[in-house]
C-alpha positions in Angstrom: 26.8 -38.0 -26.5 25.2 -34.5 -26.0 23.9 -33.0 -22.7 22.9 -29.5 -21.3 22.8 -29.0 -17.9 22.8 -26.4 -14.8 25.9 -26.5 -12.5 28.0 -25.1 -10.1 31.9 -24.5 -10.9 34.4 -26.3 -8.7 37.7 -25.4 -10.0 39.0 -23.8 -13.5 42.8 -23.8 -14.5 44.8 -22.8 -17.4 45.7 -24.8 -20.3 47.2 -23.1 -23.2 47.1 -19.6 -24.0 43.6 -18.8 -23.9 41.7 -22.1 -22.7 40.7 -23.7 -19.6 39.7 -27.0 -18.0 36.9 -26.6 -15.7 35.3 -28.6 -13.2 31.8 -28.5 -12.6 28.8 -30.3 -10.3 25.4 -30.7 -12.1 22.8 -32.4 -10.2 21.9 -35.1 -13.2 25.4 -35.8 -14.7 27.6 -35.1 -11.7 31.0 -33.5 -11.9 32.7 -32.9 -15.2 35.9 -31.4 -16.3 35.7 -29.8 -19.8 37.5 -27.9 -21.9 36.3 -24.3 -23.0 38.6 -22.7 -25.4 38.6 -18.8 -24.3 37.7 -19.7 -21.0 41.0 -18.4 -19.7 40.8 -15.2 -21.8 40.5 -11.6 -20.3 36.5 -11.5 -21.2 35.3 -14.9 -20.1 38.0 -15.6 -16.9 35.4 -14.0 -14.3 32.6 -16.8 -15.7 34.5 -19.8 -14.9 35.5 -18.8 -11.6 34.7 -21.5 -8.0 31.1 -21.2 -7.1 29.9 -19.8 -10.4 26.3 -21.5 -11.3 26.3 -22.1 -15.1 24.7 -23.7 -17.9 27.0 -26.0 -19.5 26.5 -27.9 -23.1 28.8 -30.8 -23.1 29.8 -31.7 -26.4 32.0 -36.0 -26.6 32.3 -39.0 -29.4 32.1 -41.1 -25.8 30.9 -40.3 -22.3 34.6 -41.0 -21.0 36.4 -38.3 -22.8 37.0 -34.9 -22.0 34.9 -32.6 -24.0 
């Protein structure tokens, strides 16, 4: 299952060294938690931050895993 879609960060956290698992709102698929590998890293941390509208591309064999 592939989607793209505008949203609006809730919440990002750590996992790993360098990735993250954010949380996002988008108005057709409704929230999300991802992963984004480099999302915790020194040039992408300010992107992922509460409140940040994005474009996400969401990337899962099924719609009930994490992608």
């Amino acid at each position: 299952m592939d989607w793209s879609d505008e949203g609006i960060v809730l919440s990002a956290r750590k996992h790993g060294e360098s990735a993250a698992i954010v949380t996002l709102f988008t108005r057709a698929h409704g929230r999300h938690a991802g992963l984004v590998r480099g999302g915790a890293g020194r040039r992408q941390r300010g992107l992922y931050q509460a409140g940040n509208r994005l474009t996400a591309t969401w990337r899962a064999r099924l719609e009930e895993q994490l992608g």
